[in-house]
mmJSON file of the N, C-alpha and C atoms, coordinates in Angstrom:
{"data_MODEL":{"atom_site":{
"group_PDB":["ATOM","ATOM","ATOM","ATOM","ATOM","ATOM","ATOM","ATOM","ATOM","ATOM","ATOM","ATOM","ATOM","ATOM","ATOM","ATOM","ATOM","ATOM","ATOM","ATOM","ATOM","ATOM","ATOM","ATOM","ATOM","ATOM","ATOM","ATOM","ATOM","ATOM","ATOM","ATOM","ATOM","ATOM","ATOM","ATOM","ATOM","ATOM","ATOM","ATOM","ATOM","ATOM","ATOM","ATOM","ATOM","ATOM","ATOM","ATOM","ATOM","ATOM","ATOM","ATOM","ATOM","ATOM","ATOM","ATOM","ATOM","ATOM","ATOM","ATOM","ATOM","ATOM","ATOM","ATOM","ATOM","ATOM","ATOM","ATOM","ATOM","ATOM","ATOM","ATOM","ATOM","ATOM","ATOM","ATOM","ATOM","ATOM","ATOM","ATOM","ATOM","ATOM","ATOM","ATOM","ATOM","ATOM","ATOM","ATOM","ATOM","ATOM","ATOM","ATOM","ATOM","ATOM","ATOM","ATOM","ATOM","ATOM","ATOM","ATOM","ATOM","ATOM","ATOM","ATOM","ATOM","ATOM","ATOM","ATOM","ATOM","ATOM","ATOM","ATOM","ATOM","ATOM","ATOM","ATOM","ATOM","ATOM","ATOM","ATOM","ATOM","ATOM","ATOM","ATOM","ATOM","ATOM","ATOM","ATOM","ATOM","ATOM","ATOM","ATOM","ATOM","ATOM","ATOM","ATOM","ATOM","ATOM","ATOM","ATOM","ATOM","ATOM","ATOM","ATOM","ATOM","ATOM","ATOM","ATOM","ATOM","ATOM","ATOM","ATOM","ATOM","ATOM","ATOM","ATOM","ATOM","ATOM","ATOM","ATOM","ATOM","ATOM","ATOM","ATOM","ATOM","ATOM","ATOM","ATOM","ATOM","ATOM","ATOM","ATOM","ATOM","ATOM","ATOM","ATOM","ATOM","ATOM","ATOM","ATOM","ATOM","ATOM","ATOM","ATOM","ATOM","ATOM","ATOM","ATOM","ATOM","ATOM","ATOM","ATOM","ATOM","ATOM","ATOM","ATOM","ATOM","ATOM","ATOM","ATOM","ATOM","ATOM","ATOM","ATOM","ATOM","ATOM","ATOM","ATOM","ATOM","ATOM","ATOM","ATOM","ATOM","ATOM","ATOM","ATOM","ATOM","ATOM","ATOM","ATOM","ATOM","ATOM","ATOM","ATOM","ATOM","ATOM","ATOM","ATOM"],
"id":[1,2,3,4,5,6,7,8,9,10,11,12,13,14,15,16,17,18,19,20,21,22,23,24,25,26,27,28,29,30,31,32,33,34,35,36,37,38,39,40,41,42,43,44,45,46,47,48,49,50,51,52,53,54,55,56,57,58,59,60,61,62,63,64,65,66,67,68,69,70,71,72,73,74,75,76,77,78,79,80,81,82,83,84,85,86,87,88,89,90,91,92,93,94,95,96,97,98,99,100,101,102,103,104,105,106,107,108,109,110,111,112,113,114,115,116,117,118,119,120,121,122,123,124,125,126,127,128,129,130,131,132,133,134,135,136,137,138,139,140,141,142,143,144,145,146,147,148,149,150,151,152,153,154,155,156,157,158,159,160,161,162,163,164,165,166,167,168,169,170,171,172,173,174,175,176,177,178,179,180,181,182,183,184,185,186,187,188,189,190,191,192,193,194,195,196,197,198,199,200,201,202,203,204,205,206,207,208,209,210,211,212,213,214,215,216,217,218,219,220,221,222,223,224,225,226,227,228],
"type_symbol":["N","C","C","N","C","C","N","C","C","N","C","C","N","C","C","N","C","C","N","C","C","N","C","C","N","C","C","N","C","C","N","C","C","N","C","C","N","C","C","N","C","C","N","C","C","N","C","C","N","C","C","N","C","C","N","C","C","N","C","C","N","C","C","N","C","C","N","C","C","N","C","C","N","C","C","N","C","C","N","C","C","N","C","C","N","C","C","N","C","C","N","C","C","N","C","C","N","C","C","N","C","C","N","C","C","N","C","C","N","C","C","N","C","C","N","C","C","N","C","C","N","C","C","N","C","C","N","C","C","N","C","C","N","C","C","N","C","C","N","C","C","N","C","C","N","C","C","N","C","C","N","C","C","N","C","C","N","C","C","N","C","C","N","C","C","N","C","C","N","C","C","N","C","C","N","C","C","N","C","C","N","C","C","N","C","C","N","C","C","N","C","C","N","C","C","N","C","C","N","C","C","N","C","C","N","C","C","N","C","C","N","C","C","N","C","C","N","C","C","N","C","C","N","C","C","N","C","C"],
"label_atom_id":["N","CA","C","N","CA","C","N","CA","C","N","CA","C","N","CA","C","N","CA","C","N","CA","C","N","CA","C","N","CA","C","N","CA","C","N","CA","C","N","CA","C","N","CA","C","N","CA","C","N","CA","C","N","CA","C","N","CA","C","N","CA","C","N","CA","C","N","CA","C","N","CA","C","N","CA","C","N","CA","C","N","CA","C","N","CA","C","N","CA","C","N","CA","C","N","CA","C","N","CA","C","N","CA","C","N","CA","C","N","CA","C","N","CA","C","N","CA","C","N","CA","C","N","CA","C","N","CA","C","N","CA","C","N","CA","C","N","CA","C","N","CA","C","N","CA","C","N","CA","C","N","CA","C","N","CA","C","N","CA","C","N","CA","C","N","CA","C","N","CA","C","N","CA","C","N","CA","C","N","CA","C","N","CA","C","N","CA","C","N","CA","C","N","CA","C","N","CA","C","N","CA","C","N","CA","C","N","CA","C","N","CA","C","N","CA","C","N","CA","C","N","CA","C","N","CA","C","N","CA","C","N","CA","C","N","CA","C","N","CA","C","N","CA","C","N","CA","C","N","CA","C","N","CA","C","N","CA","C","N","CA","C","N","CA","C"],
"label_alt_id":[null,null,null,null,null,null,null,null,null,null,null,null,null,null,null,null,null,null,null,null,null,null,null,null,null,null,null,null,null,null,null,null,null,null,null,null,null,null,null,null,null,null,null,null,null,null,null,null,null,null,null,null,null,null,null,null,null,null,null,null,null,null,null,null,null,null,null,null,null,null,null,null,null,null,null,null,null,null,null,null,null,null,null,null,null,null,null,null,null,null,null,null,null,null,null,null,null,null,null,null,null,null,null,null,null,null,null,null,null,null,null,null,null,null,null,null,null,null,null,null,null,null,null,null,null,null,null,null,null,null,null,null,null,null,null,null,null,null,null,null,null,null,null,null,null,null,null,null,null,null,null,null,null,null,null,null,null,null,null,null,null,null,null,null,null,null,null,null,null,null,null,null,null,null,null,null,null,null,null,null,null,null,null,null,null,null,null,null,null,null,null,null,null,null,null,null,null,null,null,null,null,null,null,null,null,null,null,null,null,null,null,null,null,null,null,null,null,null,null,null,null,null,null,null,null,null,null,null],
"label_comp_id":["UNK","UNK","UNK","UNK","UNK","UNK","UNK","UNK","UNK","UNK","UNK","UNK","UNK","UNK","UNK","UNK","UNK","UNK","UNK","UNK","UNK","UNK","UNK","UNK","UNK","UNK","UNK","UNK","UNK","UNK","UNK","UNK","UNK","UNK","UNK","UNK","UNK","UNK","UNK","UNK","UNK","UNK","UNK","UNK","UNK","UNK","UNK","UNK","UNK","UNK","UNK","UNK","UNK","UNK","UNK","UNK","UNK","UNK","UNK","UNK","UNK","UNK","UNK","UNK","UNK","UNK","UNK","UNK","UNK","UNK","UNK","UNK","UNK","UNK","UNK","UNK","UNK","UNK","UNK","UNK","UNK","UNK","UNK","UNK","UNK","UNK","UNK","UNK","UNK","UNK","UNK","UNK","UNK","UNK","UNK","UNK","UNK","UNK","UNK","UNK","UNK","UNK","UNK","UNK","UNK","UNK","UNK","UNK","UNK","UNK","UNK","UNK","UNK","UNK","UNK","UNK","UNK","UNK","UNK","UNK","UNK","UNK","UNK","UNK","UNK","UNK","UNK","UNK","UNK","UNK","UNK","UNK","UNK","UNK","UNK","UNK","UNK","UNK","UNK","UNK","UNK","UNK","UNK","UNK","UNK","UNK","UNK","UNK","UNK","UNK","UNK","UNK","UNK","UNK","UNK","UNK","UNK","UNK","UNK","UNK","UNK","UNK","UNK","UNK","UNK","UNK","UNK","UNK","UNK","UNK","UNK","UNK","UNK","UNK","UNK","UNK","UNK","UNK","UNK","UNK","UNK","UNK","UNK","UNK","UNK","UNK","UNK","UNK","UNK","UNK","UNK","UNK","UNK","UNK","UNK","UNK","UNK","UNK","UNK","UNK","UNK","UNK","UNK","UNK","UNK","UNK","UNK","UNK","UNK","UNK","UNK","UNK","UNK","UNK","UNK","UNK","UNK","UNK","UNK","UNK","UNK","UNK","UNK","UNK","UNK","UNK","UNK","UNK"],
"label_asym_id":["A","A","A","A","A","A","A","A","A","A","A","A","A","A","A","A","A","A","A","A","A","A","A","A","A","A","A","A","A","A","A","A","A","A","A","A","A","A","A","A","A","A","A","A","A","A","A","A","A","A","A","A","A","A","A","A","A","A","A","A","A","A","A","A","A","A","A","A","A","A","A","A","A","A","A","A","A","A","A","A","A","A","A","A","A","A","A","A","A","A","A","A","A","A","A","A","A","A","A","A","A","A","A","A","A","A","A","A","A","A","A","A","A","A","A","A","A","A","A","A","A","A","A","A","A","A","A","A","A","A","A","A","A","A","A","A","A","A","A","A","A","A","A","A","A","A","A","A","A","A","A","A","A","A","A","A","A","A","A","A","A","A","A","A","A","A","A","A","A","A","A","A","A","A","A","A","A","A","A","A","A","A","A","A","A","A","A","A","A","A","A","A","A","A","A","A","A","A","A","A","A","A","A","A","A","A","A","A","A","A","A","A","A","A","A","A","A","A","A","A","A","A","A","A","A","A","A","A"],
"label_entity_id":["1","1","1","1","1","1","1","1","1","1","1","1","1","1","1","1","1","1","1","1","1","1","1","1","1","1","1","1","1","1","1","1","1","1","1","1","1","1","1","1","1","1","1","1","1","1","1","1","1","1","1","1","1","1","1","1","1","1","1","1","1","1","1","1","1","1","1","1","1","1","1","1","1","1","1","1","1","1","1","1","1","1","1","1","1","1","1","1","1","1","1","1","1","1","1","1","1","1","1","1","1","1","1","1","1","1","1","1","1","1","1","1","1","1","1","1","1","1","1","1","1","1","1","1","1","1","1","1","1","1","1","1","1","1","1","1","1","1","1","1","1","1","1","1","1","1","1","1","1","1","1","1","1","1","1","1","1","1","1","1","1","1","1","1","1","1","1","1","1","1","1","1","1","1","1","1","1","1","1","1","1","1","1","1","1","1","1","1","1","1","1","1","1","1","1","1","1","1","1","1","1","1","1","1","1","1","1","1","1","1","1","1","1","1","1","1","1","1","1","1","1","1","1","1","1","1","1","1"],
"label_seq_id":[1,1,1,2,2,2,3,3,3,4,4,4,5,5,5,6,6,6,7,7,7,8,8,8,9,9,9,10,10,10,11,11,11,12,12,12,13,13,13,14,14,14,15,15,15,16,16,16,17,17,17,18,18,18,19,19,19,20,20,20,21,21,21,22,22,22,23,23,23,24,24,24,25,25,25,26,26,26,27,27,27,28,28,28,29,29,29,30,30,30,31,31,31,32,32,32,33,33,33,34,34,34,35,35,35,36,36,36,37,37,37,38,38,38,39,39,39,40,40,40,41,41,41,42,42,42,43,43,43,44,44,44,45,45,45,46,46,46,47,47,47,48,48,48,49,49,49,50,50,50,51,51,51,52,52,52,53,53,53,54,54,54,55,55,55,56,56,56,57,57,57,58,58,58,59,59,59,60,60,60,61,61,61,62,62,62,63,63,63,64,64,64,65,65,65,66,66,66,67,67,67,68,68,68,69,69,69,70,70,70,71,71,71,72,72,72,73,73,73,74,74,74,75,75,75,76,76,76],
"pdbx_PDB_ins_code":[null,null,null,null,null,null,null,null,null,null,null,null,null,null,null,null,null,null,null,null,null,null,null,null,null,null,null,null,null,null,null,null,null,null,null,null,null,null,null,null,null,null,null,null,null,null,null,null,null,null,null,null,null,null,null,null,null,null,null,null,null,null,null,null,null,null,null,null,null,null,null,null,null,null,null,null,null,null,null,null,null,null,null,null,null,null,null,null,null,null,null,null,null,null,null,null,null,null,null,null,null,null,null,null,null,null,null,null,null,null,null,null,null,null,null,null,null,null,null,null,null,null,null,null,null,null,null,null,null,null,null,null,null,null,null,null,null,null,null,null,null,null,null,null,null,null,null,null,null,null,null,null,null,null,null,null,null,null,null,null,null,null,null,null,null,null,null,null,null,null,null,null,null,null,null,null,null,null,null,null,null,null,null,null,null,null,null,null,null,null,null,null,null,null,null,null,null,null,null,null,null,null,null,null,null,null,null,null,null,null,null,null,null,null,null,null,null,null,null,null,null,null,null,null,null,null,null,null],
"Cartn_x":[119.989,119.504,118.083,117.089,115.752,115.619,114.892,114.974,112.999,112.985,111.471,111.004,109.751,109.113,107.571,107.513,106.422,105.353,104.566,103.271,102.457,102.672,101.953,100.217,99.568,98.026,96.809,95.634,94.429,93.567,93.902,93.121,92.235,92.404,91.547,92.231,93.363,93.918,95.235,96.056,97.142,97.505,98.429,99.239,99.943,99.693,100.674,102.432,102.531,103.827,104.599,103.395,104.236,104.749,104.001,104.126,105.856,106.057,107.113,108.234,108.09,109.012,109.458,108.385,108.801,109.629,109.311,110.442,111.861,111.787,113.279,113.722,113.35,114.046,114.364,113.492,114.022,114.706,115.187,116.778,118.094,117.483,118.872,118.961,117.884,118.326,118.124,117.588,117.26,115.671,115.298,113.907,113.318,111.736,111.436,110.044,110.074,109.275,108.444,106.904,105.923,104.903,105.591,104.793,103.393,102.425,101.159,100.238,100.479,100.257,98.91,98.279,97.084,95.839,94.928,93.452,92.452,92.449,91.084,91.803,93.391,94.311,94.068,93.375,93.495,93.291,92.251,92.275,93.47,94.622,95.168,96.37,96.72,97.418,97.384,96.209,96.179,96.648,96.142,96.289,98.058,98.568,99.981,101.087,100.278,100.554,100.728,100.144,99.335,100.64,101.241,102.534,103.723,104.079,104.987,106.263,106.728,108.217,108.582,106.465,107.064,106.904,107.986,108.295,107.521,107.067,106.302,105.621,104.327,103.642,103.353,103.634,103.895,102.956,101.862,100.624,101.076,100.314,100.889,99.373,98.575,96.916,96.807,96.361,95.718,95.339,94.326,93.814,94.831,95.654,96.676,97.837,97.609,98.113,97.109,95.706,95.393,94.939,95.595,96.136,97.372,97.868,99.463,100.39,100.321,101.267,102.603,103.334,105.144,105.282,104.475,105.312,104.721,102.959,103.261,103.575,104.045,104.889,106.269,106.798,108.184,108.416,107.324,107.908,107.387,107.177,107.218,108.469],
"Cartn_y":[105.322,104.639,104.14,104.509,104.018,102.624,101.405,100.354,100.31,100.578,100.234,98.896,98.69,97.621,97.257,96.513,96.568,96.009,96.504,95.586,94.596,93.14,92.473,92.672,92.413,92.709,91.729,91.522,90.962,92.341,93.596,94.699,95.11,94.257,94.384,94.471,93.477,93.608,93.321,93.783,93.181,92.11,91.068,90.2,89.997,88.689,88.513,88.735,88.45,88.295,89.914,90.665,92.432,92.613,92.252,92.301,91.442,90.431,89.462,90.151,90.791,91.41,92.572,93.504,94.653,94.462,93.038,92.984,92.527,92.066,91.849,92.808,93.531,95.529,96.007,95.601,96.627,96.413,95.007,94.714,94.886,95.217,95.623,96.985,98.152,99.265,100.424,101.493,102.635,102.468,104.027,103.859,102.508,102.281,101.268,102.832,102.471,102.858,101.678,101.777,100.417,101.229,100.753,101.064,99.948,101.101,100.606,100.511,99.624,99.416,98.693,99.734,99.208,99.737,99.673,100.63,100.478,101.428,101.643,100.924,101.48,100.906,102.244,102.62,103.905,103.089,102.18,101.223,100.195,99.754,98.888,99.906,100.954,102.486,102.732,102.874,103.254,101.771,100.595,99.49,99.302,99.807,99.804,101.042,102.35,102.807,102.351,101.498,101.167,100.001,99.77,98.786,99.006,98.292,99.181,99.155,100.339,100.656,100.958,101.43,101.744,103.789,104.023,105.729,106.152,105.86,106.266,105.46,105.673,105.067,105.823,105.271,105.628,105.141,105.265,105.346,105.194,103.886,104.555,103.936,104.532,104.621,104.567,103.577,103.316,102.386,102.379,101.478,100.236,100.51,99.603,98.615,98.815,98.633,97.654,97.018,96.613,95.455,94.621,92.982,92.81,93.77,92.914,92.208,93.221,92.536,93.002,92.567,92.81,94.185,94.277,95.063,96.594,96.8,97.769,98.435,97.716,97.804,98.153,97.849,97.888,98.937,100.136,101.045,102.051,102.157,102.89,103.071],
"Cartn_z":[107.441,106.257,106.546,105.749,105.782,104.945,105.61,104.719,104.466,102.995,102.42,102.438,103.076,102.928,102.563,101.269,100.78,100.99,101.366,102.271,101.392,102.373,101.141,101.725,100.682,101.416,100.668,101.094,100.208,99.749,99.539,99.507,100.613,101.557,102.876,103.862,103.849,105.227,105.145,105.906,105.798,106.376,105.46,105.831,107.069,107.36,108.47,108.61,106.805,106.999,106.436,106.258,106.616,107.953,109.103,110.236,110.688,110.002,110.278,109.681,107.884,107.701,108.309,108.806,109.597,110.811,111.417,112.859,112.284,110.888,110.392,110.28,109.581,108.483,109.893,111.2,112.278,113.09,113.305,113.716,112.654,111.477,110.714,111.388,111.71,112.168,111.047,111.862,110.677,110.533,110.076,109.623,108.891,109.322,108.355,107.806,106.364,105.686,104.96,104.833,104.754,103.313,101.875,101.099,100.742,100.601,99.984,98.931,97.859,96.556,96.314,95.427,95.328,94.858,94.947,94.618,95.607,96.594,97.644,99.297,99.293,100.099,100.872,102.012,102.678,103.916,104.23,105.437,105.497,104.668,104.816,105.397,104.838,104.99,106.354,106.858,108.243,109.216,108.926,109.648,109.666,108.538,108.143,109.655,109.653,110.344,111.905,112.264,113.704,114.165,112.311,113.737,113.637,114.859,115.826,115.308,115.072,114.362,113.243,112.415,110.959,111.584,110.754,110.892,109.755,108.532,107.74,106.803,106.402,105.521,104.219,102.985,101.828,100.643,100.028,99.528,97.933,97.097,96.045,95.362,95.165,94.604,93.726,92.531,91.108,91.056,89.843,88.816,88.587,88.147,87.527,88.814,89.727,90.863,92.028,91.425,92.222,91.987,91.302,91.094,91.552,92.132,92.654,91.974,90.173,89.361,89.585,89.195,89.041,88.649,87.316,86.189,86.404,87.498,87.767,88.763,89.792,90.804,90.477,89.688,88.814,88.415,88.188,87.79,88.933,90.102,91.343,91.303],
"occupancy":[1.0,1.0,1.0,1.0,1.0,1.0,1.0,1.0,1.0,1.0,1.0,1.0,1.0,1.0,1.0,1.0,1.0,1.0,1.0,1.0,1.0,1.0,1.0,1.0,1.0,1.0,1.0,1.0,1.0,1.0,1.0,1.0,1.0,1.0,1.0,1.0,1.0,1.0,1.0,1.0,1.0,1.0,1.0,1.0,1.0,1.0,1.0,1.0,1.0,1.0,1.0,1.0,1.0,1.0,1.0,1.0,1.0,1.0,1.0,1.0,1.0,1.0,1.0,1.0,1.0,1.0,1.0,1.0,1.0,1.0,1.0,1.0,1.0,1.0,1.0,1.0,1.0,1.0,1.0,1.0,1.0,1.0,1.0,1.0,1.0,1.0,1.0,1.0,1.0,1.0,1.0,1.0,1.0,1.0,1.0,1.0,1.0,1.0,1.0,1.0,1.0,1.0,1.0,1.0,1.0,1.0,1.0,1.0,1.0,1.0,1.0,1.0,1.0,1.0,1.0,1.0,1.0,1.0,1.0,1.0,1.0,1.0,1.0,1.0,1.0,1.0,1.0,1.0,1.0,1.0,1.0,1.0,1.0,1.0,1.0,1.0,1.0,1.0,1.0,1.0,1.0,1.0,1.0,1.0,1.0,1.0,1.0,1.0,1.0,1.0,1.0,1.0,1.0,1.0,1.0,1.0,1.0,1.0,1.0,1.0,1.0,1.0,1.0,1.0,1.0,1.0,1.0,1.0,1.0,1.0,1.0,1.0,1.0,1.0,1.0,1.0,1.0,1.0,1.0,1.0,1.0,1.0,1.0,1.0,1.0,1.0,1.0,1.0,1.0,1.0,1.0,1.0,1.0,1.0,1.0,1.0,1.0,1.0,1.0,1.0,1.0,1.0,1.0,1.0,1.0,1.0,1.0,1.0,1.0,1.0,1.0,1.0,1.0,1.0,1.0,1.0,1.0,1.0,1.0,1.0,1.0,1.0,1.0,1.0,1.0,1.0,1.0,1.0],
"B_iso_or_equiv":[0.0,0.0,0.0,0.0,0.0,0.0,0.0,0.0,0.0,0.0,0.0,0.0,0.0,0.0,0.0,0.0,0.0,0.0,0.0,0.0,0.0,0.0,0.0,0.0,0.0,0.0,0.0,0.0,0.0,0.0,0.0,0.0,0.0,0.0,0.0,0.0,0.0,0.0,0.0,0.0,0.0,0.0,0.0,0.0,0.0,0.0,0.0,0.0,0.0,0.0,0.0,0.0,0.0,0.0,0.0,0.0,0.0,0.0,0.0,0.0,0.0,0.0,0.0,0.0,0.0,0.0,0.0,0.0,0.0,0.0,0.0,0.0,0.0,0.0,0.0,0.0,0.0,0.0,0.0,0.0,0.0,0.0,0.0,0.0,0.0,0.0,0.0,0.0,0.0,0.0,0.0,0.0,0.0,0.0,0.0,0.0,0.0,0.0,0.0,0.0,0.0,0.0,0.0,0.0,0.0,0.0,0.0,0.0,0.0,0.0,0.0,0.0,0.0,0.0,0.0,0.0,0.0,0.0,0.0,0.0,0.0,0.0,0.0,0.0,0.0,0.0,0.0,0.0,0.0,0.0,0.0,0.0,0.0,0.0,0.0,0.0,0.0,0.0,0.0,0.0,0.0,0.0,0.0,0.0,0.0,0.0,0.0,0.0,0.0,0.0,0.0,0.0,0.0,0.0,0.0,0.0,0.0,0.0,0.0,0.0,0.0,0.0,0.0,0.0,0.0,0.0,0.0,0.0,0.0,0.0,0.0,0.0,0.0,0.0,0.0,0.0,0.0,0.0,0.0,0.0,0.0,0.0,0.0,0.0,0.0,0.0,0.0,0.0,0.0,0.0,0.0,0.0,0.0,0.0,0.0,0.0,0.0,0.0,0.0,0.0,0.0,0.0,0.0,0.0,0.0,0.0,0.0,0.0,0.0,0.0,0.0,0.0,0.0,0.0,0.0,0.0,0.0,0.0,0.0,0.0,0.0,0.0,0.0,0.0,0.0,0.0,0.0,0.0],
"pdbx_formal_charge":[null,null,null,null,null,null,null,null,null,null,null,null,null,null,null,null,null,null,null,null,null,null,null,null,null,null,null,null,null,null,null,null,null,null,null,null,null,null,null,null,null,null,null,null,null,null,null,null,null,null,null,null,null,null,null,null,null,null,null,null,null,null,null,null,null,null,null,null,null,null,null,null,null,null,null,null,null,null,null,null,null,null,null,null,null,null,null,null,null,null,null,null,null,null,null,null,null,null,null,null,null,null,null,null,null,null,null,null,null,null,null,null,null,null,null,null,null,null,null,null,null,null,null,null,null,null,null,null,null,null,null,null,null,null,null,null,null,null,null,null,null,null,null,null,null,null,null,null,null,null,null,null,null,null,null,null,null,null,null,null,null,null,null,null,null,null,null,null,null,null,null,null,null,null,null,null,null,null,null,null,null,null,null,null,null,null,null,null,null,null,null,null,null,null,null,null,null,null,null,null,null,null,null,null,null,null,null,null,null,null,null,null,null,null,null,null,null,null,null,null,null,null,null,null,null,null,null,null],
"auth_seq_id":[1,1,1,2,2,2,3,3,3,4,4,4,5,5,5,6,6,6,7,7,7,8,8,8,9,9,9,10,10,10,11,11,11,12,12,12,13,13,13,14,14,14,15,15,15,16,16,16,17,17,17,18,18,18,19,19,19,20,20,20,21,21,21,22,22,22,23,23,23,24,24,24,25,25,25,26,26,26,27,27,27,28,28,28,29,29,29,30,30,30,31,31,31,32,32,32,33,33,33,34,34,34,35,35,35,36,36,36,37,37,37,38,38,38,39,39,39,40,40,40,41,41,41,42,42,42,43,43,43,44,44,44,45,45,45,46,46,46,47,47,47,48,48,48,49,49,49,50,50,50,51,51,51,52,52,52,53,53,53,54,54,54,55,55,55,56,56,56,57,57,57,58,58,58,59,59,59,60,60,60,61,61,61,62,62,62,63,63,63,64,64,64,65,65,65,66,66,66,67,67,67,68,68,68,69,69,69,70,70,70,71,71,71,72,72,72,73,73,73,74,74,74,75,75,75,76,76,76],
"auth_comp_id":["UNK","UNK","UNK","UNK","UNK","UNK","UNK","UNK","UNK","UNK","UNK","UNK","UNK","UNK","UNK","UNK","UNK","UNK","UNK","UNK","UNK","UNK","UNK","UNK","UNK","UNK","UNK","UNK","UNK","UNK","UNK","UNK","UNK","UNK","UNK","UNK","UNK","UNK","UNK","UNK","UNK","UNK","UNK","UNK","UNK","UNK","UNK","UNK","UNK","UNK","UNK","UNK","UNK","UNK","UNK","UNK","UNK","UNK","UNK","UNK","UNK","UNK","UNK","UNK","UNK","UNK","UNK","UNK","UNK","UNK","UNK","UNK","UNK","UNK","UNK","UNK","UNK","UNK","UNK","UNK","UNK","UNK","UNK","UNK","UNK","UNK","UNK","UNK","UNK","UNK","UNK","UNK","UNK","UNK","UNK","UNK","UNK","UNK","UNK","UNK","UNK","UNK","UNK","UNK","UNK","UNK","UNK","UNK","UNK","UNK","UNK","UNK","UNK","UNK","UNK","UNK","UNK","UNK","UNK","UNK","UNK","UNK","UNK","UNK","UNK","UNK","UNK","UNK","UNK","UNK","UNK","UNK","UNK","UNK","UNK","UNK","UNK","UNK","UNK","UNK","UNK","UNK","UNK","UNK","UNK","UNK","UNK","UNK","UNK","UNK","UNK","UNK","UNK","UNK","UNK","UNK","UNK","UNK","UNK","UNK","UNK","UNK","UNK","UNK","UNK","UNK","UNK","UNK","UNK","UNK","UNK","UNK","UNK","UNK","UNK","UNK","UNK","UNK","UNK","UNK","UNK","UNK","UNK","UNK","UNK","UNK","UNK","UNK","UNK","UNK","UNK","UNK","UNK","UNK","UNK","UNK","UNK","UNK","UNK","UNK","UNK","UNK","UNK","UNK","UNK","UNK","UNK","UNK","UNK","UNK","UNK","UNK","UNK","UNK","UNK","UNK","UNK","UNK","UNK","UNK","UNK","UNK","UNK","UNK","UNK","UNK","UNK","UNK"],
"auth_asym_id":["A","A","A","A","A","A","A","A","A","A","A","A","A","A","A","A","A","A","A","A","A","A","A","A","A","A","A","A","A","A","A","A","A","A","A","A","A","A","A","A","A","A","A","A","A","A","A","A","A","A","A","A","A","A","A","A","A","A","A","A","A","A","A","A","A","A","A","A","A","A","A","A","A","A","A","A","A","A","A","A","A","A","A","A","A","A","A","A","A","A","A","A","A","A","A","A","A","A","A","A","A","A","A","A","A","A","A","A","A","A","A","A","A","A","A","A","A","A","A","A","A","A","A","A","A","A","A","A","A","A","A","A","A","A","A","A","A","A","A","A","A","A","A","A","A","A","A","A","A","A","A","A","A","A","A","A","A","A","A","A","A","A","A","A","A","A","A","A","A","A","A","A","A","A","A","A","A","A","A","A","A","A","A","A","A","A","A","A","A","A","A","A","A","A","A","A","A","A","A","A","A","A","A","A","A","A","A","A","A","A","A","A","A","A","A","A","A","A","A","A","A","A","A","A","A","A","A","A"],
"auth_atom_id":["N","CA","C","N","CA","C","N","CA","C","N","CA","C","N","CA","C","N","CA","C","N","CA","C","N","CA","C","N","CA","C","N","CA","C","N","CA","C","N","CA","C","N","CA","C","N","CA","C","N","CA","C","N","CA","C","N","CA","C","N","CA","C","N","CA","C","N","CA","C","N","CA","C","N","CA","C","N","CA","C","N","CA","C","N","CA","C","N","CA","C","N","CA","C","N","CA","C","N","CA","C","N","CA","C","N","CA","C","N","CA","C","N","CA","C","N","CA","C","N","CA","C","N","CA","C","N","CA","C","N","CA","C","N","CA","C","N","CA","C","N","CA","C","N","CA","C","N","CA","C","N","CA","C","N","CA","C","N","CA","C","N","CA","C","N","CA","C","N","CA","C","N","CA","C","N","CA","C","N","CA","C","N","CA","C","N","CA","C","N","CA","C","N","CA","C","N","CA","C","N","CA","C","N","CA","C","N","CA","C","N","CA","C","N","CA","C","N","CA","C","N","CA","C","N","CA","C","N","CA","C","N","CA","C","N","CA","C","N","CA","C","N","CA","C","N","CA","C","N","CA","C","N","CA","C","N","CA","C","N","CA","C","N","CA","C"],
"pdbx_PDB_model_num":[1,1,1,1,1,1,1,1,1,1,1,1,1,1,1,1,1,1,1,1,1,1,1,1,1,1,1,1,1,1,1,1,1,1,1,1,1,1,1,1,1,1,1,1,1,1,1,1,1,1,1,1,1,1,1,1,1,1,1,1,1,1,1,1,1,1,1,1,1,1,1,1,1,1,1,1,1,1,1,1,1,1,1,1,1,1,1,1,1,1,1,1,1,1,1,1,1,1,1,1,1,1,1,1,1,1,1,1,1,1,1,1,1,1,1,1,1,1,1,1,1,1,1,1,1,1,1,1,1,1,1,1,1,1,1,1,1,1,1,1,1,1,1,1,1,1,1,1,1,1,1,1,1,1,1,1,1,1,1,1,1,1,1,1,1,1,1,1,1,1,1,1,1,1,1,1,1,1,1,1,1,1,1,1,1,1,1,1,1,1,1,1,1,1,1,1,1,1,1,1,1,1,1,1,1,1,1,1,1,1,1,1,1,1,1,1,1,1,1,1,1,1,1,1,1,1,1,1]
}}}
């Protein structure tokens, strides 16, 4: 079972507390997958890759996606 986890970010960098959730998702066990929501998220993407124990990074690029609202996150 892969458990998704959504990266929180400032469009620049990531959060400390992606890093905190990723060591949780990975004592439950199973892939962690680390999605990235946003517009001009290709450096936060790669910084996403770099820690330790995500198996894949998952990109999701627009316009409408880069205020970090609910509703268009909601429909990913």
């Amino acid at each position: 079972m892969a458990i998704l986890l959504l990266a929180d970010h400032d469009n620049s960098h990531l959060s400390d507390q992606t890093a905190k959730a990723l060591t949780a998702a990975a004592k439950i066990g199973g892939d962690v997958h680390v999605l990235v929501a946003g517009q001009n998220v290709k450096g936060i993407a790669e910084q996403a890759s770099k820690l330790s124990g995500v198996a894949k990074v998952l990109v999701a690029e627009d316009a409408s996606l880069a205020n970090n609202l609910a509703e268009p996150l909601a429909a990913l």
